[in-house]
C-alpha positions in Angstrom: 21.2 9.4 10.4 19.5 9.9 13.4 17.5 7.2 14.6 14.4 9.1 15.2 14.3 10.8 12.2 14.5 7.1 10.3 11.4 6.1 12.9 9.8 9.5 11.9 10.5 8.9 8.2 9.1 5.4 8.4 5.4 6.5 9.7 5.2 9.2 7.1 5.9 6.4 4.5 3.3 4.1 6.1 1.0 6.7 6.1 1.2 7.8 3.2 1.2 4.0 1.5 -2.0 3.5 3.1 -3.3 6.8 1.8 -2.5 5.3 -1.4 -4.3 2.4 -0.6 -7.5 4.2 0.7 -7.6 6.3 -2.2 -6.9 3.1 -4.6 -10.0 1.0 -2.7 -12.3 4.1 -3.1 -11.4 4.7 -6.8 -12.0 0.7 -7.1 -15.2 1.0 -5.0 -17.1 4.3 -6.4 -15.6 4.2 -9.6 -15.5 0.8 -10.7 -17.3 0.9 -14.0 -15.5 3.8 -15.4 -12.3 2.0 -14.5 -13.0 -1.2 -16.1 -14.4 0.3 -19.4 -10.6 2.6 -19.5 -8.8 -0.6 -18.9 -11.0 -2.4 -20.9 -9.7 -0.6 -24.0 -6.2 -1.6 -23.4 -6.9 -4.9 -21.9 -9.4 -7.0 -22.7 -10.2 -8.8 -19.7 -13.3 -9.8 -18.1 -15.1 -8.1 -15.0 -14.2 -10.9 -12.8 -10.7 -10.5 -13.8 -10.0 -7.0 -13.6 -11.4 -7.2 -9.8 -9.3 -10.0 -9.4 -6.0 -7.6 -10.6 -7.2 -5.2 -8.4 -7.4 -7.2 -5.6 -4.3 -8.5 -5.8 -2.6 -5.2 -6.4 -4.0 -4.0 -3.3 -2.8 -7.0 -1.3 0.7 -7.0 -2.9 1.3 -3.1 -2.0 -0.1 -3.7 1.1 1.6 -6.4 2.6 4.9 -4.5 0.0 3.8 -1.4 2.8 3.9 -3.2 6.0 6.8 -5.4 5.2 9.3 -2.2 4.4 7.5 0.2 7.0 6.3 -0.8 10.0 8.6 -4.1 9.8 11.7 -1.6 10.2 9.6 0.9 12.6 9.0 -1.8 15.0 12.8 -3.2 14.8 14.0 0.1 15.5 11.7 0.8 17.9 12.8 -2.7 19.7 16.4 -1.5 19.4 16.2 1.9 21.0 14.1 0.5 24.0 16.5 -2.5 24.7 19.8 -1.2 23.2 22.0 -2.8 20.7 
């Protein structure tokens, strides 16, 4: 595989994690009640602790995102300035 397409392919995936993420936040943000009484009748868990499991699930894609993106992107990147 060509090592620009890989760099390529690793943006797009970034991207589109942190489209995910946006769209998640917003949902969380705009839509919070809604979402909490839908969960609510699966799980029962408090306010404070479905913001907490949001949170969390935000943070672990996130940093789940970064680490197997841009981690790679930059070590490529690194590898095709200064050679192998």
């Amino acid at each position: 595989m060509d090592l620009q397409l890989l760099k390529t392919f690793l943006l797009w995936n970034l991207s589109i994690n942190y489209l995910i993420i946006i769209v998640w936040f917003a949902a969380f943000v705009f839509a919070h009640d809604g979402m909490y009484r839908l969960h609510n009748r699966w799980f029962p868990l408090s306010v404070e602790h479905f913001n907490v499991v949001h949170y969390l699930g935000i943070s672990i894609y996130k940093i789940g995102a970064l680490l197997f993106n841009l981690v790679p992107y930059f070590v490529l990147l690194y590898l095709t300035r200064h050679g192998s």
